[in-house]
C-alpha positions as CSV (number, residue, x, y, z in Angstrom):
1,X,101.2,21.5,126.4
2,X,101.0,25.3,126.4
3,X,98.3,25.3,128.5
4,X,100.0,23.4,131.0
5,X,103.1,25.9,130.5
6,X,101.2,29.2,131.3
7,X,99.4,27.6,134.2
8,X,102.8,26.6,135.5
9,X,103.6,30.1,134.8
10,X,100.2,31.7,136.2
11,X,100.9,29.5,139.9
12,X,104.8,29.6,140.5
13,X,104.1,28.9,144.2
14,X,101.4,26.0,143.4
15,X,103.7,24.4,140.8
16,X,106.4,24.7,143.6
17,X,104.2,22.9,146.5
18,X,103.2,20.3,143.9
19,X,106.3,19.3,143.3
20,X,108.2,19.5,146.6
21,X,105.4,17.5,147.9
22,X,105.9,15.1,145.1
23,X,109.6,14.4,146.1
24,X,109.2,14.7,149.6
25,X,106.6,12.2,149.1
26,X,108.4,9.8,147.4
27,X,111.4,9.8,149.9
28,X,109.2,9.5,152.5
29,X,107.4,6.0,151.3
30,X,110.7,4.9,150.0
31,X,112.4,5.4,153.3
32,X,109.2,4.3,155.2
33,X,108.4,1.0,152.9
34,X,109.2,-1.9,155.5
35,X,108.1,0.0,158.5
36,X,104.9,-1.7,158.3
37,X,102.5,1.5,158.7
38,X,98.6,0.5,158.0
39,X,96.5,2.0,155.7
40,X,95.3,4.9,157.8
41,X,99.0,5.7,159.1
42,X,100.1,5.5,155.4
43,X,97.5,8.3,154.8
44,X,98.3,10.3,157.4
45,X,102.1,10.4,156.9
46,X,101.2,11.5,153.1
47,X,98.9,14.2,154.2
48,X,101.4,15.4,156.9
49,X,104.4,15.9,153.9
50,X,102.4,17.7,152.0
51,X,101.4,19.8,154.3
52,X,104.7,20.5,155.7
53,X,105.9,20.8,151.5
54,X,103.2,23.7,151.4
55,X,104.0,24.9,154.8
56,X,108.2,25.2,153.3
57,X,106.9,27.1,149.8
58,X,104.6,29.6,151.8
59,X,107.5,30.6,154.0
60,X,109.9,30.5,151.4
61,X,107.8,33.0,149.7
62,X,107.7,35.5,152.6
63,X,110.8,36.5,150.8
64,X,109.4,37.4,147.6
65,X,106.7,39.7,149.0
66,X,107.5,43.4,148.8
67,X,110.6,43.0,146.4
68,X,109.3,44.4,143.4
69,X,111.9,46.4,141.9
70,X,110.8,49.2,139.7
71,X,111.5,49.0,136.2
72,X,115.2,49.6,134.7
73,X,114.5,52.8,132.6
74,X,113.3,54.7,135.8
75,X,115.2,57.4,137.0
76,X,116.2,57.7,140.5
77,X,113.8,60.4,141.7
78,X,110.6,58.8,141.0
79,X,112.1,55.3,143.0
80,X,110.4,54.4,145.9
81,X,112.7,55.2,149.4
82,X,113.7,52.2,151.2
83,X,112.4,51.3,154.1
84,X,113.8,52.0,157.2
85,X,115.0,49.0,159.5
């Protein structure tokens, strides 16, 4: 169980595709159940959510890139400037 914790830990943005795709996935076949896809389209509309669940946690993380805030104890001369827009 601890190993699972710190690889959860270790892969925030994994974890986060994993399960979006997960529930996407399920609503997906739940809502598409008596549609009557075959086999193949089944496949495909699986593979297409997750991709698109990936897709949603790679863009959502565009965010967090470039935020790092320095740490608390550092005094306001030796912060980085902020970038100009």
């Amino acid at each position: 169980m601890n190993r699972a914790l710190d690889w959860i830990k270790s892969h925030p943005r994994l974890t986060a595709w994993i399960v979006l795709a997960l529930g996407m996935n399920a609503i997906v076949v739940y809502e598409a159940r008596n549609v009557g896809l075959q086999a193949g389209q089944w496949v495909a509309l699986v593979a297409a959510t997750t991709l698109v669940a990936g897709l949603c946690v790679w863009i959502i993380g565009w965010d967090d890139e470039g935020t790092e805030e320095p740490p608390a104890g550092t005094p306001p001369s030796e912060k980085p400037a902020e970038p100009k827009s």
